[in-house]
DRENMIVO-184924 format. One record per residue: x, y, z of N, C-alpha, C, O, CB in turn. Coordinates in steps of 0.05 Angstrom, whole numbers. Last residue first. Glycine has a CB too. Layout:
N
[pt [X,Y,Z],[X,Y,Z],[X,Y,Z],[X,Y,Z],[X,Y,Z]]
...
//
This chain:
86
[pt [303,140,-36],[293,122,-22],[297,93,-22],[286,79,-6],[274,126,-24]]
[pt [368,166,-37],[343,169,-45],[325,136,-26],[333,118,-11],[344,172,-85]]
[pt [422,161,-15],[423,169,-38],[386,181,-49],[381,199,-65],[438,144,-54]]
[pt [419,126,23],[429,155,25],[428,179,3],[430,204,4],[456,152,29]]
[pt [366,90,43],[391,102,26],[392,129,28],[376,147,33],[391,96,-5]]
[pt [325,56,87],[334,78,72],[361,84,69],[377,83,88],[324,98,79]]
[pt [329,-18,84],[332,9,102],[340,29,78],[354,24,58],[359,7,129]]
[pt [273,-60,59],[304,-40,64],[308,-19,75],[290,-1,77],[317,-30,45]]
[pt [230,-98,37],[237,-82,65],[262,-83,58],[273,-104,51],[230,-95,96]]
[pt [199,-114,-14],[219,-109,-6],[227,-94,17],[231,-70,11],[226,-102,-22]]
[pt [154,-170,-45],[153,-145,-26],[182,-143,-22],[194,-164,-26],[136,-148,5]]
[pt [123,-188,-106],[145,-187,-86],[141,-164,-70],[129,-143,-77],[174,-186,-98]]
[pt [97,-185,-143],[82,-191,-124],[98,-192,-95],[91,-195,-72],[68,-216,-131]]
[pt [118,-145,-195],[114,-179,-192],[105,-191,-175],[99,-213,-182],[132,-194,-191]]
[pt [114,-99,-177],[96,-108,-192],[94,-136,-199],[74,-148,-206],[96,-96,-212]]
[pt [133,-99,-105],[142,-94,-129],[115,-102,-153],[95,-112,-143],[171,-110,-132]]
[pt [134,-48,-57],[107,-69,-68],[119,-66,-90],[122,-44,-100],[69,-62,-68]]
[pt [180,-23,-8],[174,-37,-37],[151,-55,-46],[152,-79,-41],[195,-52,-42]]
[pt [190,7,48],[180,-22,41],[168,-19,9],[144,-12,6],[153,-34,65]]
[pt [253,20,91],[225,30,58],[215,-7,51],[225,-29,50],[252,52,10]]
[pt [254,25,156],[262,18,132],[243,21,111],[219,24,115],[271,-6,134]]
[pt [262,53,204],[267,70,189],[279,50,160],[300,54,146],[287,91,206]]
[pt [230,13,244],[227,51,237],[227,61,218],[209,74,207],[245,71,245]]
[pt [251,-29,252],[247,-37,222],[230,1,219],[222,11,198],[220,-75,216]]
[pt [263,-33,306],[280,-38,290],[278,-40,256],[295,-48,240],[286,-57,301]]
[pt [210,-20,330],[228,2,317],[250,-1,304],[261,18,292],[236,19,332]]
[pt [186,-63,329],[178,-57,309],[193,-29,303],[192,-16,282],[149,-59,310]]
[pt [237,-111,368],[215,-89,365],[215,-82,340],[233,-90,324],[219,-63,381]]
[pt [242,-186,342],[259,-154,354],[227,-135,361],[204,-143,360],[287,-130,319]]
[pt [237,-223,315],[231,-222,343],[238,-206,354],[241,-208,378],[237,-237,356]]
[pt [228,-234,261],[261,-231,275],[254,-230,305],[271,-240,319],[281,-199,266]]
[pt [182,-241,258],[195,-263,249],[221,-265,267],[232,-282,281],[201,-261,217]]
[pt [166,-186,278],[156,-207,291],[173,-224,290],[184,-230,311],[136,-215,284]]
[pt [187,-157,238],[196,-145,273],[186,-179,289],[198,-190,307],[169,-105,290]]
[pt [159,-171,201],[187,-175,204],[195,-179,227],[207,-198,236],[201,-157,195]]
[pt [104,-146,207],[108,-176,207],[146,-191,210],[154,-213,218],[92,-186,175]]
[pt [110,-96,219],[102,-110,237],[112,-139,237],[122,-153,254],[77,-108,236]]
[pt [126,-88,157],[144,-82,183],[128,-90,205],[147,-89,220],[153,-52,187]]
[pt [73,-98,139],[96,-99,126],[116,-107,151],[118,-130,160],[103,-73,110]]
[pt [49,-59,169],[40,-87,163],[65,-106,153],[70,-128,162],[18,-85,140]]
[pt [60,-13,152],[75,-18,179],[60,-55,173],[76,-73,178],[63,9,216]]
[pt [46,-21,94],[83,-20,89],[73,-25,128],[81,-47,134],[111,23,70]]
[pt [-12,-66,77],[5,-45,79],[36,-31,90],[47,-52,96],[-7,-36,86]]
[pt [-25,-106,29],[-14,-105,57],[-11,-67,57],[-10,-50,39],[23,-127,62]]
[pt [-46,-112,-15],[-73,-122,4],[-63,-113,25],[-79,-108,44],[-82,-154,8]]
[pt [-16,-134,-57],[-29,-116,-54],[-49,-112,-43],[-70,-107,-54],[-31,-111,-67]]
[pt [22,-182,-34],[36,-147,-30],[10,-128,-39],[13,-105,-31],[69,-139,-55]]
[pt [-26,-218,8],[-14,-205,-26],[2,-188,-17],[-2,-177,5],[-36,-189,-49]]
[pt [-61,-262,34],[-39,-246,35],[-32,-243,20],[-28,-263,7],[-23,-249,45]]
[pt [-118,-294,29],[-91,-294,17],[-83,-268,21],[-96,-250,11],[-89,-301,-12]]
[pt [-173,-293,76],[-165,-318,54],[-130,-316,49],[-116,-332,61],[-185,-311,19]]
[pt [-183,-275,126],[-165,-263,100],[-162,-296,97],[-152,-315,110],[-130,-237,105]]
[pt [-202,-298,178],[-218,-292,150],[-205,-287,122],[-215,-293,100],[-234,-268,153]]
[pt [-181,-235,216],[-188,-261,215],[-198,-263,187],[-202,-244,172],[-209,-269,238]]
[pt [-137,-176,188],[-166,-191,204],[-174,-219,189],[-174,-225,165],[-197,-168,202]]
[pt [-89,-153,202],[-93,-166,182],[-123,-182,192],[-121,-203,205],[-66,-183,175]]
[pt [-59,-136,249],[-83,-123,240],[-89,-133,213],[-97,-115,199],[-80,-93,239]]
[pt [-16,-166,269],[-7,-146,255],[-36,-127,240],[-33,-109,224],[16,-160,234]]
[pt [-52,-213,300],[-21,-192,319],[-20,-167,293],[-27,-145,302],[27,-217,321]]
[pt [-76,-234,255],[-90,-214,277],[-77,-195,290],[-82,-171,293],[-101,-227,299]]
[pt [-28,-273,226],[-43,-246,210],[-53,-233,244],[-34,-222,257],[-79,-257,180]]
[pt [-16,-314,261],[-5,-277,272],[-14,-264,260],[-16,-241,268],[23,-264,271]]
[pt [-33,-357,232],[-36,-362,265],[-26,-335,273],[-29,-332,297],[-16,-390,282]]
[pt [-24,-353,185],[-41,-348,182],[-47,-348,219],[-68,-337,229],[-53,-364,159]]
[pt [54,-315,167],[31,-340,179],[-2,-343,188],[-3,-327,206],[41,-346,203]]
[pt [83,-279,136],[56,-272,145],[43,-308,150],[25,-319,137],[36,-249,116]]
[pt [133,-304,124],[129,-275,146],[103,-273,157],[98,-267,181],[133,-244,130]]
[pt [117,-353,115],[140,-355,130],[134,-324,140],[130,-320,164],[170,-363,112]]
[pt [85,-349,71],[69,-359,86],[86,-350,108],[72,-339,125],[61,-386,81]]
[pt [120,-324,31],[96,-306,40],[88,-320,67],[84,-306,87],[68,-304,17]]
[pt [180,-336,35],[155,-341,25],[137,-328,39],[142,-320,62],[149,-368,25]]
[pt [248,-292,38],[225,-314,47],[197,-322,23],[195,-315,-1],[211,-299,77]]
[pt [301,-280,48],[286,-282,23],[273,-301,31],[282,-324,32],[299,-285,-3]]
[pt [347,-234,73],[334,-262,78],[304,-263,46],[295,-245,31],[318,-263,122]]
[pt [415,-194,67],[392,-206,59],[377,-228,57],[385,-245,41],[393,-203,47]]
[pt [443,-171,128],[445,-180,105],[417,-194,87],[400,-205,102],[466,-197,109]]
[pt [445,-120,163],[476,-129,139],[467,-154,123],[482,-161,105],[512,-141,160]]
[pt [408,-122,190],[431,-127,197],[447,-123,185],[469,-121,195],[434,-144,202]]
[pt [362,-132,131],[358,-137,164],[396,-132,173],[410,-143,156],[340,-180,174]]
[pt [324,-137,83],[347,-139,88],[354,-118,110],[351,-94,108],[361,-136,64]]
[pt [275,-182,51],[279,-172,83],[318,-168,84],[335,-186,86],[262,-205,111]]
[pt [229,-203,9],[267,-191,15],[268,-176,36],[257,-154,34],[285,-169,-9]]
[pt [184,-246,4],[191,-217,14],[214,-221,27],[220,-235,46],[172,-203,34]]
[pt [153,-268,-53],[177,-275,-38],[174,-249,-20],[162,-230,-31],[208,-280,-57]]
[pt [111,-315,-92],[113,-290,-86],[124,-290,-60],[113,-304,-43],[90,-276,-90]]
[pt [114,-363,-138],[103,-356,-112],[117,-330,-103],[141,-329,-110],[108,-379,-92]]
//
């Protein structure tokens, strides 16, 4: 089942798809009614970051300036940009 790494604060949460993207807030983040299944390849990265900002309950600028990862295994990765590269 396919996970999204959310590393928030200092430290890393590792959820289930259903847990960020619930089917009762897909609409809050523009995900339209009807979507059968949530994928990393279906979302897009502020989609991405909408849905965090939500879970955590913060604003969506707390997640501004993080990179969001569609890995090829189906995983998603929100992190904040490095110093080093993205």
């Amino acid at each position: 089942m396919a996970q999204v790494h959310v590393v928030y604060e200092g430290r890393t949460d590792d959820f289930e798809f259903e847990e960020i993207f619930p089917q009762d807030r897909l609409a809050a983040i523009g995900i339209p009614d009807g979507t059968v299944e949530v994928t990393a390849q279906n979302l897009t990265h502020d989609q991405v970051k909408a849905a965090a900002a939500q879970h955590y309950d913060v604003g969506l600028d707390e997640f501004e300036d993080h990179f969001v990862e569609i890995n090829p295994n189906g995983n998603v990765t929100l992190r904040p940009k490095t110093a080093f590269g993205v």
